[in-house]
C-alpha positions as CSV (number, residue, x, y, z in Angstrom):
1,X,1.5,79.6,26.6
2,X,3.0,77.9,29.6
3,X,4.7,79.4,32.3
4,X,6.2,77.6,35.3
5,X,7.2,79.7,39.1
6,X,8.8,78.9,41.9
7,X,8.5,81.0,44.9
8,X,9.3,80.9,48.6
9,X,7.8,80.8,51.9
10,X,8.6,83.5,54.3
11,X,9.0,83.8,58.2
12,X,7.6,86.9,59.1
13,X,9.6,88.7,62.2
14,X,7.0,91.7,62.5
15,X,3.3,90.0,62.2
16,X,0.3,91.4,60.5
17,X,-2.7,90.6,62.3
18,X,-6.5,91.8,61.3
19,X,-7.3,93.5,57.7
20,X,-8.7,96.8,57.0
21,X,-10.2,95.7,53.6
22,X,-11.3,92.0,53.0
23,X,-11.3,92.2,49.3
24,X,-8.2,93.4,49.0
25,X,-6.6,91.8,51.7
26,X,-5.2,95.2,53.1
27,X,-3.6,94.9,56.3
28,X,-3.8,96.8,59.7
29,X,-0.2,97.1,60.2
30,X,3.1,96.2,57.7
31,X,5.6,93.8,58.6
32,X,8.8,92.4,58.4
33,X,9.8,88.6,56.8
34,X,12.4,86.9,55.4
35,X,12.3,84.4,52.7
36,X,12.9,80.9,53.1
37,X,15.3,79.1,50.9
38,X,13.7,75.2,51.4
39,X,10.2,76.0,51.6
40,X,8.9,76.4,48.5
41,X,6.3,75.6,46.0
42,X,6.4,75.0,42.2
43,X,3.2,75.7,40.1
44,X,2.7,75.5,36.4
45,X,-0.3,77.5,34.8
46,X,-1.3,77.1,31.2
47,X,-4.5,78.8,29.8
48,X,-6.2,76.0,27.4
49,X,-9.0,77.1,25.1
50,X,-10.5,73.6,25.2
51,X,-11.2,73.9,29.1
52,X,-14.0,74.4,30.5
53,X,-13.4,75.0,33.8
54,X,-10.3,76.2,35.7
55,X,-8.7,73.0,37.2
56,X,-5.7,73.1,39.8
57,X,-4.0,70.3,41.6
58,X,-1.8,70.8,45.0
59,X,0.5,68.0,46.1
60,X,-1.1,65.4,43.8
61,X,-4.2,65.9,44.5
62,X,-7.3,68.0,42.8
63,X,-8.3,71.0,44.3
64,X,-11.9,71.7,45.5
65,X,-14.2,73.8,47.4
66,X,-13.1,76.9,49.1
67,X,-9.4,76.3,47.9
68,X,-10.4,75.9,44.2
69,X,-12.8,79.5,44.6
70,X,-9.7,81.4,46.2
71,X,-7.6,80.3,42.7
72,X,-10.0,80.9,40.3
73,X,-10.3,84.6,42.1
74,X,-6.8,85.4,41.4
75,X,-7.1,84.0,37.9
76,X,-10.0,85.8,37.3
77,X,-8.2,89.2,38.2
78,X,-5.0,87.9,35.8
79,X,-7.7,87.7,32.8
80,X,-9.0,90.7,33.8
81,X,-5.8,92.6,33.2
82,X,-5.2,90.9,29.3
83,X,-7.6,89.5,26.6
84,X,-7.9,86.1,27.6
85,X,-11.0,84.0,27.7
86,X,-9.5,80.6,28.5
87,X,-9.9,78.5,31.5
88,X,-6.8,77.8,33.0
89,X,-4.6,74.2,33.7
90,X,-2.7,75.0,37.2
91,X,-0.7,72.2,39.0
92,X,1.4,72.8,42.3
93,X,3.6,71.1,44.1
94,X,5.1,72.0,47.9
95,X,7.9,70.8,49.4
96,X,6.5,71.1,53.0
97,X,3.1,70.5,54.5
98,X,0.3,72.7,54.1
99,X,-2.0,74.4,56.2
100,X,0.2,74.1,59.8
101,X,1.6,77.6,59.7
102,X,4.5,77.4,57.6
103,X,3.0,80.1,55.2
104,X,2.4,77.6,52.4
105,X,-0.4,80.0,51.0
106,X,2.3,82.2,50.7
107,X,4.6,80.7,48.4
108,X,1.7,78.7,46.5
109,X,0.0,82.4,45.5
110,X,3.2,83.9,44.9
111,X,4.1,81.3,42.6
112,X,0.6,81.1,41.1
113,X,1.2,84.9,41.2
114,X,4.0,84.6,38.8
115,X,3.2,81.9,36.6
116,X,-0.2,82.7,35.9
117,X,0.8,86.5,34.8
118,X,3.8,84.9,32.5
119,X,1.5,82.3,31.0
120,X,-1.5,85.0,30.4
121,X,1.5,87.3,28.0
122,X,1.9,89.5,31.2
123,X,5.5,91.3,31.9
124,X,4.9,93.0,35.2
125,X,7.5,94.1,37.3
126,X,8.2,93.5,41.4
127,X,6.0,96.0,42.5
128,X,3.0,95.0,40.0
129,X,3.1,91.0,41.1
130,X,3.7,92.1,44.9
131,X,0.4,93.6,44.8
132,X,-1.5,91.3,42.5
133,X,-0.2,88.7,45.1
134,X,-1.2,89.9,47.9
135,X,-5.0,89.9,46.5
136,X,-4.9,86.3,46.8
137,X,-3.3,85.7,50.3
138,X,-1.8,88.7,51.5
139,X,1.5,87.4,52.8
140,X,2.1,86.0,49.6
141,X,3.5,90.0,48.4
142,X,6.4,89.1,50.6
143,X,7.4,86.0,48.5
144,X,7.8,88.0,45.2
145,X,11.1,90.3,46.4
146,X,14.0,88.2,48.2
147,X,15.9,88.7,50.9
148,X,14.1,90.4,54.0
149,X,11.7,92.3,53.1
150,X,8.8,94.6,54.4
151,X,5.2,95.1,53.4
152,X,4.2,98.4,53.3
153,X,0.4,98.5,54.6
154,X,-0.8,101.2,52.6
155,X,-4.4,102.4,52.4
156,X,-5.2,101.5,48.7
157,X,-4.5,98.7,46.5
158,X,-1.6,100.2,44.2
159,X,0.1,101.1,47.7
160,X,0.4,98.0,49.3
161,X,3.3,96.3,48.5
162,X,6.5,94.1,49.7
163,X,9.3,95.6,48.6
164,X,13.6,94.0,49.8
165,X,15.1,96.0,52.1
166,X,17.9,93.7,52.2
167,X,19.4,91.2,50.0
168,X,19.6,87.4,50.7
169,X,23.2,87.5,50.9
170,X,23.1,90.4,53.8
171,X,22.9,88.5,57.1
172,X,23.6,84.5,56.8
173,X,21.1,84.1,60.0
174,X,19.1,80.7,59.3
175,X,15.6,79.4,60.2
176,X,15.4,75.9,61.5
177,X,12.0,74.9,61.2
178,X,10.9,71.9,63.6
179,X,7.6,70.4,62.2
180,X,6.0,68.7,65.7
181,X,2.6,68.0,63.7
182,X,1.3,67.6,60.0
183,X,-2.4,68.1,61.2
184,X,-4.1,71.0,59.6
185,X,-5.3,74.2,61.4
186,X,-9.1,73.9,62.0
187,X,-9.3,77.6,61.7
188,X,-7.1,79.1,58.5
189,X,-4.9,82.0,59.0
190,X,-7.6,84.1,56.5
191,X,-10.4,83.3,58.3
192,X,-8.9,83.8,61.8
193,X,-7.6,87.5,60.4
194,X,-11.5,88.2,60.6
195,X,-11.2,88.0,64.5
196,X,-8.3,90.2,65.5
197,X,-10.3,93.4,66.5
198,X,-12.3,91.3,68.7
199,X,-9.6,91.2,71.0
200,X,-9.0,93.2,73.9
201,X,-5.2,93.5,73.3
202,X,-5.3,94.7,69.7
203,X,-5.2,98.2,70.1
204,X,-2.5,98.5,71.9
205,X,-1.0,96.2,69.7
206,X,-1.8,98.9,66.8
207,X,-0.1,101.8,68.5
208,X,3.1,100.3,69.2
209,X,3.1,98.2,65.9
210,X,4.8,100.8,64.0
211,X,7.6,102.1,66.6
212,X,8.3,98.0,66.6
213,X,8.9,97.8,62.7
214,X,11.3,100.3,62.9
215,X,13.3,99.0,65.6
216,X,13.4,95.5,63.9
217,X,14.8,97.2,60.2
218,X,17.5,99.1,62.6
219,X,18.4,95.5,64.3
220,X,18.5,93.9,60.6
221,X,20.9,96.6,59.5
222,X,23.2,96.4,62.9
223,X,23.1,92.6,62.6
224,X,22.2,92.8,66.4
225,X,21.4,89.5,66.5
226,X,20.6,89.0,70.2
227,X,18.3,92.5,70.3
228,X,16.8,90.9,67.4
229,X,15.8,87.6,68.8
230,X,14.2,89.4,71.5
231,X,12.2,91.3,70.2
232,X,10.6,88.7,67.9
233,X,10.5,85.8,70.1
234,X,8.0,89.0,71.9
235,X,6.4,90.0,68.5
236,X,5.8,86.3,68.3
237,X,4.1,85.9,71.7
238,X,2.0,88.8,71.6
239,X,0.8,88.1,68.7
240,X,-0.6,84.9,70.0
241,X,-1.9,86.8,72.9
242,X,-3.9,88.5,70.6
243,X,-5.4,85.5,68.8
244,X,-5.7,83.3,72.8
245,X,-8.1,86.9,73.4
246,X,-10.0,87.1,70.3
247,X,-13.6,85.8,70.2
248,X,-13.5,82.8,69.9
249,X,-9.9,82.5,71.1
250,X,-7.4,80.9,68.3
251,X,-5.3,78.2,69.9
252,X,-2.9,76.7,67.7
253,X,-0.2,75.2,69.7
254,X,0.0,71.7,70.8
255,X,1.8,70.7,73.9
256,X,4.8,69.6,72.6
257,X,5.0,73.1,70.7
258,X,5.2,75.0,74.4
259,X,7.6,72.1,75.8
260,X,9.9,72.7,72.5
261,X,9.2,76.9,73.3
262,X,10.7,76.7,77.2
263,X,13.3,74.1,75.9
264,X,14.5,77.2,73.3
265,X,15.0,79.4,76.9
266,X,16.6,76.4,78.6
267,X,19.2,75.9,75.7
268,X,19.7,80.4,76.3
269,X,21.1,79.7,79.5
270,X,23.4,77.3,78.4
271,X,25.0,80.5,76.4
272,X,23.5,79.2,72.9
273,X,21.8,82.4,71.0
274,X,18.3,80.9,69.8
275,X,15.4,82.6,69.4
276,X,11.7,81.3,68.1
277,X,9.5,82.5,66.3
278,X,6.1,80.8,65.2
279,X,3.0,81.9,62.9
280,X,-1.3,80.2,63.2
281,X,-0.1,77.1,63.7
282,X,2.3,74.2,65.7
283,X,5.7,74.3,64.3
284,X,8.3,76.9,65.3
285,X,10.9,78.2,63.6
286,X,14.4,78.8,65.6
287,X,16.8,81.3,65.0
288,X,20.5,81.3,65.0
289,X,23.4,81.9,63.5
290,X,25.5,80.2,61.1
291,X,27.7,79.1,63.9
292,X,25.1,77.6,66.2
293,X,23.5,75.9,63.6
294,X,24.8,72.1,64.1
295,X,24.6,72.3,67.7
296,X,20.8,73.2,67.5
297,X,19.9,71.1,65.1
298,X,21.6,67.8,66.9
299,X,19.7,68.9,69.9
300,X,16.5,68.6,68.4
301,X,17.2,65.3,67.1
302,X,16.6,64.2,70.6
303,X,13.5,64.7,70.7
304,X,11.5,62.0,69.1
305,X,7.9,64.0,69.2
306,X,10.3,66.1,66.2
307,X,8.9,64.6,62.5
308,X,11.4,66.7,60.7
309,X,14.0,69.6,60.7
310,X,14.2,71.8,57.8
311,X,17.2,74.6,57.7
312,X,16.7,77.6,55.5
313,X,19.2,80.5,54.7
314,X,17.6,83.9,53.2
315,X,16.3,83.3,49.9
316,X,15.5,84.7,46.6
317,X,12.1,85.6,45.6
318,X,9.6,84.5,43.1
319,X,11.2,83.3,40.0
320,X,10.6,81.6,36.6
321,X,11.8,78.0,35.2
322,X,11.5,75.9,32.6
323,X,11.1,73.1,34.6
324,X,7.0,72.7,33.8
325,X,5.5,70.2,36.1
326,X,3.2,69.3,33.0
C-alpha cells in the first residue's frame, strides 16, 4: 500500500531546549507553536517486498548517512507496531530550505509520521501519531494537531504529546518568514539539544519555563497581541542566551540576522506592532497582524541581503492526499 502526507512546519512561541530522555526525545520543558500554512513537506512511503533496503529521497536527492539512520529508526518503530517485513520506498519533498531553522525536520517527520503509519495498514488517532512523531524529531508532535498547539512534556512516552489548544481559524496573526541565508547549521538542532544543561542560564530558565507557558495560552486566548509579542520576542532571546552560554556556545545568527532583529525594534517605534521570533538558525520569523501585513512585508523588500519572504496564516495539521509523489 501507498500512502502520501502532507504536514506543516511550526513556529514555536514557548521553546523547548535540552531533553530528559535521548531515545525518546522527551523534553525538559513543553511548549507552545503554531503551525505554518506555506511551510510544508510532502512525503510518500510505500513498503515494497522486493526492496532490500529502505531508500528515501528529500528534495531530489537520495538520502544518506546520519539522515537516512534517523528514517529507518522511525520506520523501524512503524513495523514494529504491525506485521510487516518490507523495506520501505519514502520520497520527500519541501517547499522551503532545510536545515536553517525553519523546523523542516518537523514537518518532514510528521509527514513521514503519517504516511508511513497509513501505508503500513495503521489507523492511529492524533494522540497516537503525535507521539510516534515526536520519536523521530521531537517538534515534529506539534505538526500532527493544527492550529496552535502545546506539547505536553510528560515523563513517559505514552504522555508526551502535542495536542490544539486552538484552531487555525482562532487568531488570523501571520508569520512572515525572511530567509537571509540558505547555508546549513553546522551544529543540528538534535545535536545542540545535547548541550543545554551545560549552560549556566538553564536552570533558571527551568523554573520559570512553566509560569511562562501559561502566560502565553492566556495571551493566545485574550488575543493580546502586543503582551504576546513581548514575551516571545524574550522567550526567543533567552533561549539563545542559553545556547551563546552552553559549552561549546551555539551561534547561529549571521550579521544580517541581528541588523534585521534591531530593524524589527526601529519599525516598533514607528507605531508598527512586530514582533520576532527565531529558532537554531539565521532566519526570523516576524509577527503581525493581518493589518500590518503589507506594510511589513514591502519594507523588507528593501533589503537586498533578503532571498525570500514567505507569509503563513495558522494552519492545519498533518494530513493525507492522494497526490503520491511516485
Amino acid at each position: 500500500m501507498k500512502a502520501t502526507a502532507i504536514a506543516p512546519s511550526n513556529i514555536a512561541f514557548i521553546k523547548y531546549w535540552g531533553r530528559k530522555d535521548e531515545e525518546l526525545r522527551l523534553p525538559e520543558n513543553g511548549s507552545i507553536a503554531m503551525n505554518l500554512s506555506n511551510l510544508q513537506t510532502i512525503t510518500t512511503v510505500e513498503f515494497i517486498p522486493e526492496l532490500k533496503n529502505d531508500e528515501m529521497a528529500i528534495d531530489g536527492k537520495k538520502e544518506t548517512g546520519v539522515g537516512l539512520k534517523r528514517v529507518i529508526r522511525h520506520l523501524n518503530r512503524i513495523r514494529s507496531l504491525t506485521k510487516i517485513k518490507s523495506m520501505a520506498k519514502a520520497v520527500s519533498e519541501n517547499n522551503f530550505p532545510r536545515a536553517t531553522g525553519l523546523s523542516s525536520s518537523a514537518s518532514g517527520f510528521a509527514a513521514l509520521t503519517l504516511a508511513a503509519s497509513k501505508a503500513a495498514g495503521l489507523d492511529l488517532n492524533e494522540k497516537e501519531l503525535s507521539i510516534l512523531a515526536r520519536q523521530g524529531s521531537g517538534s515534529a508532535c506539534r505538526s500532527i494537531p493544527s492550529g496552535f498547539v502545546e506539547w505536553l512534556d510528560g515523563n513517559t512516552n505514552s504522555t508526551s504529546c502535542a495536542i490544539s489548544i486552538f484552531p487555525e481559524d482562532y487568531w488570523q496573526i501571520l508569520d512572515v518568514v525572511v530567509i537571509v541565508s540558505y547555508e546549513k547549521k553546522e551544529i543540528l538542532t538534535s545535536e545542540g539539544q545535547k548541550l543545554a544543561k551545560s549552560s549556566i542560564f538553564f536552570p533558571l530558565r527551568q523554573r520559570l519555563i512553566k509560569n511562562k507557558i501559561k502566560e502565553c495560552k492566556r495571551l493566545i486566548k485574550n488575543k493580546d497581541f502586543r503582551r504576546f509579542g513581548e514575551l516571545i520576542e524574550a522567550e526567543a532571546l533567552e533561549l539563545h542566551a542559553v545556547m551563546l552560554t552552553s559549552e561549546p556556545s551555539l551561534i547561529y545568527w549571521l550579521p544580517f540576522t541581528i541588523k534585521l532583529i534591531n530593524q524589527v525594534k526601529s519599525w516598533r517605534k514607528e507605531g508598527i506592532e512586530v514582533y520576532f521570533t527565531l529558532n537554531t538558525g539565521q532566519n526570523l520569523h516576524l509577527i503581525v497582524e493581518e493589518k500590518d501585513k503589507d506594510i511589513i512585508v514591502k519594507k523588507l523588500k528593501k533589503f537586498k541581503e533578503i532571498i525570500k519572504v514567505i507569509v503563513n496564516k495558522p494552519s492545519i495539521g498533518a494530513r493525507l492526499t492522494n497526490k503520491h509523489l511516485f
